[in-house]
C-alpha positions in Angstrom: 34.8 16.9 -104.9 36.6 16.6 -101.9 34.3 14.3 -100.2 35.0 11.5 -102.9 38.0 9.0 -102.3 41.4 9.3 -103.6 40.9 6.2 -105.6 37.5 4.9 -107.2 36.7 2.5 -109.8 34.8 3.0 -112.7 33.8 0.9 -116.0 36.9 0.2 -118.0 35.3 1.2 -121.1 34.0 3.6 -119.9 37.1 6.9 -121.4 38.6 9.3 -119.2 37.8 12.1 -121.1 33.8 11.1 -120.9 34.4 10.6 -117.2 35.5 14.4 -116.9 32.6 15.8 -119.4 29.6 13.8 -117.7 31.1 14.5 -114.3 29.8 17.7 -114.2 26.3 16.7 -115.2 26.0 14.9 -111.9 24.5 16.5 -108.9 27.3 17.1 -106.9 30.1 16.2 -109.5 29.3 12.6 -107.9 30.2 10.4 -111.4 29.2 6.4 -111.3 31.4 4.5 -108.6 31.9 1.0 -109.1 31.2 0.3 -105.4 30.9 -3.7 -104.4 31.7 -6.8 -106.9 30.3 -10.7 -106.0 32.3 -13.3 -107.7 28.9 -14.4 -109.5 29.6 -11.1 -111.6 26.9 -9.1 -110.1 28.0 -5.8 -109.1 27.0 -2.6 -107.7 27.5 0.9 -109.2 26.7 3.8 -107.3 25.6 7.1 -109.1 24.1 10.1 -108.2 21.0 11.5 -110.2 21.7 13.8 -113.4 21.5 18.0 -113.4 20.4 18.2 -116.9 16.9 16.3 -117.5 17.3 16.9 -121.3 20.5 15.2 -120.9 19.7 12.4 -118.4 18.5 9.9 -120.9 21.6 9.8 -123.3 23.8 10.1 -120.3 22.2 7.3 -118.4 22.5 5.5 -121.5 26.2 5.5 -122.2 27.0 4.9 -118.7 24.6 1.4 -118.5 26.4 0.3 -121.7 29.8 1.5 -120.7 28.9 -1.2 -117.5 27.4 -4.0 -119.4 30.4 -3.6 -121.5 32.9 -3.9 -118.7 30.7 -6.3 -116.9 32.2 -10.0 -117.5 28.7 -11.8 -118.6 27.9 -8.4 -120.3 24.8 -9.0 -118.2 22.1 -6.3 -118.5 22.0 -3.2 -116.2 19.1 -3.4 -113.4 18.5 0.1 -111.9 17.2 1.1 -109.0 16.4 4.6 -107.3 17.4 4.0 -104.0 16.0 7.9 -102.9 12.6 6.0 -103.5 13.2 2.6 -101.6 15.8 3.2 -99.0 14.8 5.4 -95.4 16.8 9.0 -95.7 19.1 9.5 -93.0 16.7 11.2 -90.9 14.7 8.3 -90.5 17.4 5.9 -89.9 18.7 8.3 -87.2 15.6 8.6 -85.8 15.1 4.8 -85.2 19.0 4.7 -83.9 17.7 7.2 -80.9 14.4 4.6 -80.2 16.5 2.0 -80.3 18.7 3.0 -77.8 15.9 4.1 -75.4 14.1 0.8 -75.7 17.4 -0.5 -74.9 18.9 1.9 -71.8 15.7 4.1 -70.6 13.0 1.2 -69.8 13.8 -1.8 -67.5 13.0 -5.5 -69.8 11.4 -6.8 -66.6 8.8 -4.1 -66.9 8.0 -3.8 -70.6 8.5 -7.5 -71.5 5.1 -8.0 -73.1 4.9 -5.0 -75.2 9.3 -5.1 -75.9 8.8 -6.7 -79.0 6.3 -4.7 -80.6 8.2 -1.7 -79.2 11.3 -2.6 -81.1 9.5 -3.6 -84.3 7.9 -0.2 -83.8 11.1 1.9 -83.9 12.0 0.2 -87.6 15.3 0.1 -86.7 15.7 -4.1 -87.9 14.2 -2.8 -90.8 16.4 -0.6 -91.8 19.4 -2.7 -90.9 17.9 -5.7 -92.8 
């Protein structure tokens, strides 16, 4: 897809040829990225969700252990459904535009008792946190 980068990593054990086959089981084409690495060897993998739910389990499968194989502890996989525990973009946008009128549209003098609670109300440290 054009929206991806020119370069990515993936797992090194992970073959070329599997890369191009399970690509297109991905919603989007949108294949595992390997996106952020901590020198403790924990390391984060984006991946879109799979097409094909027959599919999904043995596909999930050989990606995880293609990671654990290329991790450098071979620690276990931990996954995490980040459509489930994250705010969409809506919301985040959303909290961007009561943040900013918190901030530019009402005087601090005037709200000071209730600015607190205002800004905890628009979730935007929430989502930032």
């Amino acid at each position: 897809p054009p929206s991806l980068p020119e370069y990515f990593v993936v797992p090194s054990s992970l073959a070329d040829q599997d890369l191009k086959l399970y690509s297109y089981s991905f919603i989007g084409r949108r294949m595992p990225l390997w996106s952020w690495n901590h020198p403790n060897g924990s390391a984060l993998v984006r991946m879109a969700n799979i097409k094909d739910v027959l599919q999904q389990r043995r596909i999930d499968q050989r990606i995880c252990n293609a990671i654990t194989r290329s991790h450098p502890l071979r620690s276990d996989v931990y996954k995490s459904d980040l459509d489930k525990c994250l705010p969409n973009i809506q919301e985040i946008q959303a909290a961007h535009i009561k943040l900013k009128q918190l901030c530019v549209n009402e005087p601090f003098e005037e709200t000071e008792e209730k600015w607190l609670s205002s800004l905890e109300n628009t979730r935007w440290l929430e989502y930032v946190r």
